[in-house]
N, C-alpha and C positions, 0 to 999 in steps of 0.2 A: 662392518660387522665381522665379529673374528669366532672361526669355532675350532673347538681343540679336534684332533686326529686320532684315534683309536685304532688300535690294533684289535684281532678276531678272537685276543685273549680278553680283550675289555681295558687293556689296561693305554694309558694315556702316554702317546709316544712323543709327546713333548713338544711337536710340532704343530702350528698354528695355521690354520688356511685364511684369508680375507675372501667373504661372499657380499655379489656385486648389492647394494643397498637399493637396485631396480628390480630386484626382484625378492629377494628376501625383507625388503624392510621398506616397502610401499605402506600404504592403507588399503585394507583388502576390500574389494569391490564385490559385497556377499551377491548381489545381482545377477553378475558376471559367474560367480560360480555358478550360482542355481542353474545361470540356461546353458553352462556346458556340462552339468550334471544330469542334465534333464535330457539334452539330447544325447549324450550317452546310455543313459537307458531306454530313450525313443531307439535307437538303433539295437538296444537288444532283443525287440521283438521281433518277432517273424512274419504277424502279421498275415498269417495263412488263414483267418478262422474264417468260417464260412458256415452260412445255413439256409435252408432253403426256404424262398418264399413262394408266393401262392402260384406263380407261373411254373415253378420247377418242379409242383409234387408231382408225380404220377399217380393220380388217382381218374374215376369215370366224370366225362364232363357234362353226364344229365343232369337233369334239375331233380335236384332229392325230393320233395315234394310241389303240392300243388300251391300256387301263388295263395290262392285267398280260401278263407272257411275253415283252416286248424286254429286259430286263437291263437297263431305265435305268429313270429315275425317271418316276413318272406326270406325262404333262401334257394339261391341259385347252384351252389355248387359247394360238394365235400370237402373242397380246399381249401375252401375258406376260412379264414385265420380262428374263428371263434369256436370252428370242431377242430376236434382232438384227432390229431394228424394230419392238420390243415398248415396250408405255410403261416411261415412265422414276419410278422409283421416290424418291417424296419431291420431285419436280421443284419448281422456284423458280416460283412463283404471285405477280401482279401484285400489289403492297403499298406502303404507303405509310411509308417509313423516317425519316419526323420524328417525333421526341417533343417534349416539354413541359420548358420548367424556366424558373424566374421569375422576374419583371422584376427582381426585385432582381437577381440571381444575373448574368444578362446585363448588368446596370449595372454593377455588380462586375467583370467579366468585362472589361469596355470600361475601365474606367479602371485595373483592373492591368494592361492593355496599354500605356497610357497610359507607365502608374510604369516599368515595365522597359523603353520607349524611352526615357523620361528618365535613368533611373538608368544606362543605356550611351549616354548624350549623342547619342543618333540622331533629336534633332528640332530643325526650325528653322522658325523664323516667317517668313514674308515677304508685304511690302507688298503690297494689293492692285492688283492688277494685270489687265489684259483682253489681248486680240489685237484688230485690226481686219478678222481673216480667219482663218478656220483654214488654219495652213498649220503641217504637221511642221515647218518649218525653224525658225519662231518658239520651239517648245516646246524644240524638241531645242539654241536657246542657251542659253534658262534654264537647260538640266543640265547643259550644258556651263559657263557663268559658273559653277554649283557645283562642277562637279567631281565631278560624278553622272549621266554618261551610261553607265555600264555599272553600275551599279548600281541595286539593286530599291526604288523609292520609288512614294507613296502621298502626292499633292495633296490637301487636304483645306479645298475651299472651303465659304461660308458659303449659298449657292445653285450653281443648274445654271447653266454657263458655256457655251455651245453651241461658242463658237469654241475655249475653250481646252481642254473634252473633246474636239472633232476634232482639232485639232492632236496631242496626247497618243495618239491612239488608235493610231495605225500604229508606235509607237515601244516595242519590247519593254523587259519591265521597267519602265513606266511606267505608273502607272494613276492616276485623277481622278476624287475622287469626292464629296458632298456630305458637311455636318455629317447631314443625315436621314437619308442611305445607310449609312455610314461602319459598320464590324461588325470585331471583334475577328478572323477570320480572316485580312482586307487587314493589320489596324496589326499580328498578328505576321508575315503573310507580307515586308511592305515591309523593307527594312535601312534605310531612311530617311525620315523622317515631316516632309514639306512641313506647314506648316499657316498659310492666308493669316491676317495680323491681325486682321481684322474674323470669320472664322469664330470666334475663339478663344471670348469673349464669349458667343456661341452654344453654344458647344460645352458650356463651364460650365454653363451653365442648364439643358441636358438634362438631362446627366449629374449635378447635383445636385438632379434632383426629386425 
C-alpha cells in the first residue's frame, strides 16, 4: 500500500511512502479493539469512591425501641440501612478497575485500528516538520492548509515535540502524540490520522515485534 506525502501547506509533495500491508491492510479484529478500548478506559478511573456502611456510621448502638407490642417490625439499631442515615447497603468500596489481556491481543488491537483508518481512507502522511515557538496560530494553519480544523484528528510523531504539542494543546479536537504513547482508544476516537514520515518506519517496527 502506497500513500502520498503532504506538506503542512496541504499540498502534495509528490513523494510516495509504501506502509507495511501487516499492519495497515490486515482484516481488523473489532474484538481486539473493544478490549483494548475498554481497558483503556477501565484505567481511567480512579476508583476512590467509597460510602459508608452499617459498621462505619457513627451513630448510638441502643436498641431504638422495644422488640415486641408497636405493630412494626423489630429494630435493633439507627444504622440500619432502611433509616435515613443508616449505612448504605452493598456500598461502592475503593477498587482497582484495570484488567489483564496480551501483548499480542493490544498489538492486534493497534494495528486493526490502523486497517479500518486506512480501509476509510482517513490517513495522511506528512513531512516532518517543527515550530520555532509554540504558538496555537502555527498549529491551527497546518489544519486549516488541510482542511481539518473542525474535525477530530490525532498527530502522530516519531518523538515528543514540545513546541508542536503546545501549539496543539488549546485547540479542540486536536490531539499529539508520540509513536511510544499512541493506543488504539486515540486512532478510533480521531476521524483523521496525521502520521509524520519519519514516525512511519518506527511505528513498523513496534508494531511488527
Amino acid at each position: 500500500m502506497e500513500l502520498s506525502v503532504l506538506n503542512i501547506k496541504g499540498e502534495d509533495t509528490g513523494k510516495k511512502v509504501s506502509v507495511s500491508e501487516e499492519i495497515f491492510g490486515i482484516e481488523p479484529n473489532t474484538h481486539a479493539i473493544y478490549l483494548d478500548v475498554k481497558l483503556y478506559l477501565a484505567n481511567q478511573r480512579q476508583g476512590t469512591h467509597k460510602s459508608k456502611e452499617r459498621a462505619e456510621i457513627n451513630h448510638s448502638t441502643r436498641k431504638i425501641k422495644r422488640q415486641k407490642g408497636t405493630g412494626g417490625a423489630r429494630a435493633g439499631s439507627i444504622k440500619s440501612p432502611v433509616f435515613i442515615g443508616g449505612g448504605r447497603i452493598f456500598g461502592p468500596r475503593p477498587r482497582d478497575y484495570g484488567f489483564k489481556i496480551n501483548k499480542k491481543v493490544k498489538s492486534l488491537a493497534r494495528k486493526s485500528a490502523f486497517s479500518v483508518k486506512a480501509q476509510s481512507d482517513s490517513i495522511s502522511v506528512l513531512e516532518a516538520f517543527t515550530f520555532d515557538a509554540p504558538k496555537t496560530k502555527s498549529y491551527l494553519n497546518v489544519l486549516n492548509s488541510l482542511a481539518l480544523v473542525n474535525t477530530k484528528t490525532l498527530l502522530i510523531l516519531p518523538s515528543v515535540d514540545s513546541n508542536v504539542y503546545l501549539s496543539s494543546r488549546n485547540i479542540p479536537k486536536a490531539k499529539v502524540t508520540t509513536v511510544d504513547a499512541v493506543n488504539t482508544y486515540d486512532l478510533m476516537y480521531a476521524d483523521r490520522l496525521l502520521i509524520s514520515e519519519s514516525a512511519l518506519s518506527i511505528l513498523e517496527t513496534q508494531l511488527n515485534k
